[in-house]
Phi, psi and omega in degrees: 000135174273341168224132185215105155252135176238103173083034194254128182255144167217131178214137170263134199018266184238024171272144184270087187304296174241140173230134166031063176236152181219170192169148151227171180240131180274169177301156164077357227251138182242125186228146189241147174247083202266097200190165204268207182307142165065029174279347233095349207280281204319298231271341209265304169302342178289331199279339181290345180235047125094034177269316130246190207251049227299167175295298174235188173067191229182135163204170177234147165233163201002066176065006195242105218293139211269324163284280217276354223233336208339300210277309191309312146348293188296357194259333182262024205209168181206126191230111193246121191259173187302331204259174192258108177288336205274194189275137195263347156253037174267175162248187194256359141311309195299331165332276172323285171288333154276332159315301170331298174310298174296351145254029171052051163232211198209169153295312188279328166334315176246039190294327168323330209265292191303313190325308175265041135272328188312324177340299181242029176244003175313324186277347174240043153307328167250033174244163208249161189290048215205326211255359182277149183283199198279298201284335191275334172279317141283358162281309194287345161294002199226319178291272257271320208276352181248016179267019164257338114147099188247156187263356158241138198257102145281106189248118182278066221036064184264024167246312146031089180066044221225129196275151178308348197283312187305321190304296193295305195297332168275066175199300170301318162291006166275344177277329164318320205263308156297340172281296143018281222092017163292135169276128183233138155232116182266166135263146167207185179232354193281108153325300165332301185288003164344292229282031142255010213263126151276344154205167187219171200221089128308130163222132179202133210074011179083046125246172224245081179304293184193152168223141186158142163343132178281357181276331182255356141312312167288288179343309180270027163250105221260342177304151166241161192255148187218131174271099179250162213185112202219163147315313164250075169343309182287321175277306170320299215258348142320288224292290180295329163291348174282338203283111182346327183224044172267106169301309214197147198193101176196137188310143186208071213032269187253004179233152167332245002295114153235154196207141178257200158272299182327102203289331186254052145353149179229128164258031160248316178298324175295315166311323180291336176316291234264332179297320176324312182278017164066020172282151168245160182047059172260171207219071169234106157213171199294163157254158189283153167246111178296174171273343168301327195289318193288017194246305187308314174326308217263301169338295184308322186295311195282327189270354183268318177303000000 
């Protein structure tokens, strides 16, 4: 396994950042960590890459134990953190080659490894980094975290305020990068990027929600979901929260989602509810179910437990 955690907990004074979480990632494996700000990921990614310390439990990252082994990690691993980290008056050339240096390479050495990102951040190579847009700063964040060529990929939310085109195109390059046989683990809050995921780690409160495949997360969510929909938004969703066997109620682009308690649900007693409630233009049928949904579910679940 290139990542094996067991049992690993950290906590600042009495907030628990991470509690009792395991998990491992196989080579090669692009594994996800999903959950939204202050679930755990950043406190979870530090301690894997020897940044802290955990409180309690154990992990390995390529086999080299996370206390004793620390520096030998550090040589084997590329670690991109949420914030934009390199030197903002270097350029971006200058960027690229002082990383190189410090882990005792070259540019042209792994340039295979970089090349198609180096590519299209090449034409602004002498420009400093501060002076780059969002997405160029995160390409040039991810060639410094591979110009050692390390075999496990730490990305730390790295779309995180990132415009969609950028998103998507660094997301084709992580698949890119896996076929390579780098193991990689990201965290995001973004859902959508589960399902780009080969398994994910729901998290929320520092635990571990669920792991699975994002097609057998849905697949195994047996609840149904109702897409509602009224003239006045803001009052539906007062409204569906007074309703007596309403589980769950929370905005989903333009509808509602809700899910009830009841096993024999009626969704016409829900409608007369709402007509009752002075609503116009209603709107309920099912919905398709996403990983957003099977995560608020699970959220929901954890905090009633």
């Amino acid at each position: 396994m290139s990542i094996s955690v067991k049992n690993i907990s950290k906590s600042y004074k009495t907030v628990k950042a991470v509690d009792n979480i395991s998990f491992e990632v196989a080579d090669g494996e692009l594994f996800g960590l999903i959950g939204p700000d202050g679930a755990g990921k950043t406190t979870l990614f530090r301690i894997l890459t020897t940044l802290l310390i955990a409180d309690e439990g154990a992990a390995t990252v390529a086999n080299y134990d996370v206390v004793k082994e620390y520096k030998s990690i550090r040589n084997s691993v590329g670690y991109m953190p949420g914030k934009f980290s390199l030197y903002q008056d270097l350029t971006v050339e200058e960027n690229l080659s002082f990383f190189a240096t410090i882990f005792g390479t070259t540019i042209e050495e792994n340039y295979d490894l970089i090349k198609d990102i180096y590519v299209q951040i090449e034409p602004f190579k002498k420009r400093r980094a501060g002076k780059l847009s969002g997405g160029m700063k995160q390409k040039l964040a991810l060639c410094c975290a591979l110009i050692h060529a390390p075999k496990v990929l730490f990305l730390d939310e790295p779309t995180t305020g990132v415009d969609p085109v950028s998103r998507k195109e660094f997301w084709e390059m992580l698949k890119r990068l896996k076929q390579k046989g780098i193991t990689i683990l990201v965290s995001t809050p973004y859902m959508d990027e589960a399902a780009l995921c080969d398994r994910v780690a729901l998290i929320q409160d520092g635990k571990i929600l669920e792991i699975n495949t994002p097609k057998n997360s849905v697949a195994n969510h047996k609840k149904i979901i109702y897409d509602v929909n009224t003239s006045d938004t803001y009052k539906l969703i007062q409204d569906l929260k007074k309703y007596p066997s309403n589980r769950s109620v929370y905005a989903f682009g333009e509808y509602i989602h809700y899910t009830d308690t009841q096993a024999e649900f009626d969704p016409n007693d829900l409608e007369l509810y709402l007509v009752q409630n002075n609503h116009k233009q209603i709107e309920i049928h099912q919905a398709e179910i996403t990983i957003e949904d099977v995560f608020m579910d699970l959220a929901a679940s954890n905090k009633v437990n």
